[in-house]
C-alpha positions in Angstrom: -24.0 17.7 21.9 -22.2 17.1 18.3 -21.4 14.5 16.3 -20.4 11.0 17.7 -18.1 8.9 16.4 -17.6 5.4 17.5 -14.7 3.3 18.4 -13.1 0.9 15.9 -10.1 -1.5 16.4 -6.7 -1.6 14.4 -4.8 -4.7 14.2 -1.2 -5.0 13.5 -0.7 -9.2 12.3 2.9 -10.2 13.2 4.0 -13.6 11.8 6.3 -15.5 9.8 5.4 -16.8 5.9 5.9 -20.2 4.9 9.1 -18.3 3.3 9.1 -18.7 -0.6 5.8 -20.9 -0.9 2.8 -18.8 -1.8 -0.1 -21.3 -1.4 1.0 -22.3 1.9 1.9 -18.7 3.0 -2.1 -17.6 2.0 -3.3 -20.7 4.2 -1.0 -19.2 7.1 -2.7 -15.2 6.4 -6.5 -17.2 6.4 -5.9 -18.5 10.0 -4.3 -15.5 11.0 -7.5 -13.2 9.6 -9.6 -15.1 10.8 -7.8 -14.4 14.3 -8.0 -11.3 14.0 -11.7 -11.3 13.3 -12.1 -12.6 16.4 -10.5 -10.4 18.6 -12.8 -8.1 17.2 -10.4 -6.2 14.5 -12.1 -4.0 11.8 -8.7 -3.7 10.1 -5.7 -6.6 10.0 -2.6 -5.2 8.6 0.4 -8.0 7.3 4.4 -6.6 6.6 5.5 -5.4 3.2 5.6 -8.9 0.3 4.3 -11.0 3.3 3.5 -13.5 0.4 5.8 -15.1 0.1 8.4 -13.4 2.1 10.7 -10.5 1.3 13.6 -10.5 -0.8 16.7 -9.9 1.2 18.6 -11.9 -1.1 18.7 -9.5 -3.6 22.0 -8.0 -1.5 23.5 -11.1 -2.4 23.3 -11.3 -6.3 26.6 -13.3 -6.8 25.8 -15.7 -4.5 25.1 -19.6 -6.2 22.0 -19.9 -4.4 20.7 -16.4 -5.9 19.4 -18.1 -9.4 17.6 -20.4 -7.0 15.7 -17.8 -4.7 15.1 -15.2 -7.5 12.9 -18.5 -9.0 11.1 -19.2 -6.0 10.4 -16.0 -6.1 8.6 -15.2 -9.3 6.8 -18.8 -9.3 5.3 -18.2 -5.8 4.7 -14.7 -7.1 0.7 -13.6 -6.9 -1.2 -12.2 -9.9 -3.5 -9.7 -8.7 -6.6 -10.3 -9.2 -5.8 -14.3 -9.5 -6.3 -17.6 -7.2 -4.8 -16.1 -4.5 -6.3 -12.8 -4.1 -9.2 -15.0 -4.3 -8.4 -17.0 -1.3 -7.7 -13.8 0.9 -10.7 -12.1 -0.5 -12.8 -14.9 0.8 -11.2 -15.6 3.9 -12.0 -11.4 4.6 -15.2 -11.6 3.8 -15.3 -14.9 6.0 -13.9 -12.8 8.9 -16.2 -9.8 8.5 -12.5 -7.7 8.3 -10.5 -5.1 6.2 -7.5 -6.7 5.4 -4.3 -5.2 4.2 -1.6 -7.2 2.9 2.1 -7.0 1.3 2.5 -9.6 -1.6 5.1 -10.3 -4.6 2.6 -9.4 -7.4 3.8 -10.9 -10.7 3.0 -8.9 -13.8 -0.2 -10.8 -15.4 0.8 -10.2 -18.6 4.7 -10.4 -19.3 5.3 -12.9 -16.1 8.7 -11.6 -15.7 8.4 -8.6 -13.3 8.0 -8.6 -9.9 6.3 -5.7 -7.9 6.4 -5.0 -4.1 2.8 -4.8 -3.7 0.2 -3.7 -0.8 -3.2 -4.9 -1.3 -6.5 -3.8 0.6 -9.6 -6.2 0.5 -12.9 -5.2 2.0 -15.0 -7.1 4.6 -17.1 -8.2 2.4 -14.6 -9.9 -0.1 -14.4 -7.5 -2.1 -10.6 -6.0 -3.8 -10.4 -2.5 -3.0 -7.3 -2.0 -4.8 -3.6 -2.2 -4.6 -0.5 -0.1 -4.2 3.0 -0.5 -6.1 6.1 0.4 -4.2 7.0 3.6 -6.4 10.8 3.2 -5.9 12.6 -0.1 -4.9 15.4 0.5 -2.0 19.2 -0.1 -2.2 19.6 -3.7 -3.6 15.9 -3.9 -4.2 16.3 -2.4 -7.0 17.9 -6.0 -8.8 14.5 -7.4 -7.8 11.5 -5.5 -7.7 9.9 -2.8 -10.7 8.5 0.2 -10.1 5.2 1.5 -9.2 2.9 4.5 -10.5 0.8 7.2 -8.9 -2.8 5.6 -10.3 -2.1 3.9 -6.9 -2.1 6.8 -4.4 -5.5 6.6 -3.3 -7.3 6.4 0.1 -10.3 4.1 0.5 -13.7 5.3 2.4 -14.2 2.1 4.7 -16.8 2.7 7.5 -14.1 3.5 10.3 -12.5 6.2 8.6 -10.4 6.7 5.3 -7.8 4.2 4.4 -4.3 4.2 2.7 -1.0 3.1 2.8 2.5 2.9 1.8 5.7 0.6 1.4 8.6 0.5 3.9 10.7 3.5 2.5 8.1 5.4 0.9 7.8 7.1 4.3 11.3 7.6 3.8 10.0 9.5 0.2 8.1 12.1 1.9 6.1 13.2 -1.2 4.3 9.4 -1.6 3.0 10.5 2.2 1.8 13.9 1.4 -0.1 12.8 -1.5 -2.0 10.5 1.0 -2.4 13.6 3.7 -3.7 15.7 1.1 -6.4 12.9 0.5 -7.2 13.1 4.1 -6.0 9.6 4.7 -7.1 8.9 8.4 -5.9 5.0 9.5 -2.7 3.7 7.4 -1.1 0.8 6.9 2.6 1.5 7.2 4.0 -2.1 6.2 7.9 -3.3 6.5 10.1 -6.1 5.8 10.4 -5.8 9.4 13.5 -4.3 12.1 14.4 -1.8 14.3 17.2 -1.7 12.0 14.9 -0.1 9.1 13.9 3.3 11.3 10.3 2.0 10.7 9.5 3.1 13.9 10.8 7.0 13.5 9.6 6.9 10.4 6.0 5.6 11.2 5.4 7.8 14.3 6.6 10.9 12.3 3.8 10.1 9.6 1.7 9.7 12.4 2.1 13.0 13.4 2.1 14.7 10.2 -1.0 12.9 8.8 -2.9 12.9 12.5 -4.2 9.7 12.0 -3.4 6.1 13.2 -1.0 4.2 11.6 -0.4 0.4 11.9 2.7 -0.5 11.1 3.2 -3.9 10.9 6.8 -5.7 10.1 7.7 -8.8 9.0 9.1 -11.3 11.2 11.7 -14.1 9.6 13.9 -16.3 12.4 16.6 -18.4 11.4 14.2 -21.4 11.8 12.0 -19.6 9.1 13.9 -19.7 6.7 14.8 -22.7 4.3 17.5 -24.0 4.9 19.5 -23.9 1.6 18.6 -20.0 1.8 19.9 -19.3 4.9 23.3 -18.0 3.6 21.5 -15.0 1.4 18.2 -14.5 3.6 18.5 -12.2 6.5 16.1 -12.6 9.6 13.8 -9.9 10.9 12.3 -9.4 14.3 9.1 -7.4 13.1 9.1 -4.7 15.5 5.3 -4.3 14.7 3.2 -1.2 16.4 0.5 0.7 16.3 0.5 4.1 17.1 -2.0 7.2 17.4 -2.2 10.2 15.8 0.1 12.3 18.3 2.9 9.7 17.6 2.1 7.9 21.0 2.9 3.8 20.8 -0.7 2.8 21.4 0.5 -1.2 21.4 3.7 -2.7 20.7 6.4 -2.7 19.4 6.6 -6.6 19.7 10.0 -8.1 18.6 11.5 -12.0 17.4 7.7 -13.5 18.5 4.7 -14.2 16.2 1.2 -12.2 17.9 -1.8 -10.0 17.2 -1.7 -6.7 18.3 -4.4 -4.7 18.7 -5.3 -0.8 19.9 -8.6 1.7 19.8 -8.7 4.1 17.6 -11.6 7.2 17.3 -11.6 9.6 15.0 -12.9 12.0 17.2 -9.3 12.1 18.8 -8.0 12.1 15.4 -9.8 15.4 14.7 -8.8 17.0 17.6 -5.3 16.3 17.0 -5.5 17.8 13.8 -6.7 20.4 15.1 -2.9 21.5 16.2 -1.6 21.0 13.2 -4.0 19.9 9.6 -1.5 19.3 6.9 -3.9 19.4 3.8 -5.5 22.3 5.5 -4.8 25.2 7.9 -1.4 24.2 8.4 -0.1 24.0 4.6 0.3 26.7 1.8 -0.7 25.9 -1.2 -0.2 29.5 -2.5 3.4 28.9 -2.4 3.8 24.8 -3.1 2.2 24.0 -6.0 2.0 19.6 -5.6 0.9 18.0 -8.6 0.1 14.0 -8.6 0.6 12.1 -12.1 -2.7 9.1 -11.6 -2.1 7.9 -15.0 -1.1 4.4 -15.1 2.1 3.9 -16.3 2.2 1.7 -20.1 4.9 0.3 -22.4 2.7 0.4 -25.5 -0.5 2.4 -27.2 -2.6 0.0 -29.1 -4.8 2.7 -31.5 -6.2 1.2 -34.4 -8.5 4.2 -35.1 -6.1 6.8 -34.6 -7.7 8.6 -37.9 -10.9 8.4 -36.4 -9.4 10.2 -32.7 -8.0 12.9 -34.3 -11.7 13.8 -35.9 -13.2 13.5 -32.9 -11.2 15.7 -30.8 -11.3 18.0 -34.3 -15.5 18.4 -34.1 -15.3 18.2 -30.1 -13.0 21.5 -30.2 -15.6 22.8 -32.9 -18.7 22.1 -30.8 -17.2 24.0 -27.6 -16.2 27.1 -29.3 -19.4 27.5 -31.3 -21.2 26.8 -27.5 -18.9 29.8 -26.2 -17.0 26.6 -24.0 -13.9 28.2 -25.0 -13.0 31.3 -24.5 -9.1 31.6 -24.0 -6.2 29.5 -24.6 -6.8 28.1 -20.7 -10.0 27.0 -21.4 -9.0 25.1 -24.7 -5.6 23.4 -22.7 -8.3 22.1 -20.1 -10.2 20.8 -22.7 -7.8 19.0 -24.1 -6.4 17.9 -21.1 -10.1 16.5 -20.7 -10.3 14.9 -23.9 -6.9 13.3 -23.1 -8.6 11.8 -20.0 -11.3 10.3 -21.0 -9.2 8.5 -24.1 -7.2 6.9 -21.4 
């Protein structure tokens, strides 16, 4: 008969923040998870920095009201894990949903940089992890800092294998690929929200390259939205939210200029099949001519060793105990050593 797999349900959350006010802005997600909890949603997916709102002021950097926004910004900024993520985290667990969700994390410890960042909380509460934009777009750039690759990951939630990526990181290509290769199976494609962004080309393409089900969910700013001593440097967005299926099909959506839930089936049994056509991280790739190499390490601005001395006679009598075990017998053997050692001091 073979294996069954059952059916789970995607949700793509369309909505406007509370523009530039955090607290009120989580309150606004709660209700809205909770929503989707009730239609039944394994997954709620939220647009790219949906807390507190995305920067499209940063085109604007002369402007007299730029100051102003680019404070707004970093005081309503979230510190992950902090109050916040604590908030969401409950109102997930409250909701019996996986939640994914774009926020303006503020570095915990200098309190001066701003990250585009996608979070993913489990059902039960907890923080999965989080995902940095690796490269800021056009005038982005003047706002948020960059990412690193400890964050290319894929979650094992019950429905299938979750990831997810930043507005033009499908743009990237390689940010994608890195997810494929993990076998990423539902993603969370978020956006600041537009037909204008090619979200939509971009999203079904990744559909079809990953074979698996992508939500992509866009923000949604009117006029009315936006405070109105901002409205000369923000620009609206009409979210343009979707979800599609692993053949690139619009499964529901794309809704534009309106606040709404949308929801669509997924099964990974069709998934598999699809993949079947065409498996990027397997029969349809070659690794003996691409060799793709991921860099996980966090990215730091400063090593704190106050036993250096001590290190280097570890690693000394660590090399000395492998070759005396016959652990090393070439100079590959004693760079993968090393290469291990360096691991596990990070």
């Amino acid at each position: 008969m073979g294996d069954e797999f059952r059916d789970f349900t995607l949700a793509a959350v369309q909505a406007a923040p509370v523009y530039m006010d955090r607290d009120a802005s989580i309150d606004k997600a709660c209700t809205l998870i909770d929503e989707a909890g009730a239609k039944g949603a394994d997954l709620a997916v939220f647009g790219e920095t949906w807390v507190p709102g995305y920067v499209s002021f940063a085109r604007f950097t002369g402007h007299p009201m730029a100051y102003t926004a680019l404070q707004r910004l970093v005081t309503n900024g979230v510190e992950v894990p902090g109050p916040a993520t604590d908030v969401l985290c409950a109102a997930a667990r409250r909701a019996g949903i996986d939640v994914a969700i774009g926020v303006a994390e503020r570095d915990s410890t200098t309190q001066g940089s701003i990250y585009c960042t996608l979070l993913f909380i489990g059902r039960d509460g907890t923080l999965l992890g989080k995902h940095r934009k690796l490269k800021p777009t056009y005038y982005e750039r003047a706002v948020w800092g960059e990412g690193d690759g400890s964050s290319l990951v894929v979650y094992d939630r019950p429905y299938g294998k979750l990831g997810g990526l930043n507005c033009w990181e499908h743009q990237m290509v390689l940010p994608g690929y890195a997810l494929i290769a993990q076998g990423v199976q539902v993603h969370a494609a978020v956006w600041p929200g537009g037909t204008f962004s090619r979200q939509e080309i971009l999203c079904r393409a990744f559909a079809m390259q990953a074979g698996a089900y992508v939500v992509m969910s866009g923000g949604l700013l009117r006029p009315g939205d936006i405070p109105a001593d901002l409205r000369e440097i923000v620009l609206p967005s009409n979210g343009h939210s979707g979800i599609i299926g692993p053949d690139g099909s619009i499964l529901a959506g794309p809704l534009d200029d309106e606040e709404g839930i949308l929801t669509a089936t997924g099964n990974l049994a069709v998934l598999m099949t699809q993949r079947m056509i065409s498996d990027h991280a397997g029969h349809y790739t070659r690794p003996d001519v691409f060799d793709f190499r991921i860099n996980r390490k966090p990215k730091r601005v400063a090593r704190f060793d106050d036993s250096d001395a001590g290190r280097r006679e570890t690693i000394v009598q660590t090399i000395r105990d492998a070759a005396s075990n016959g652990d090393i017998g070439d100079l590959h053997e004693l760079r993968g050593l090393l290469e291990d050692i360096e691991v596990q001091a990070e």
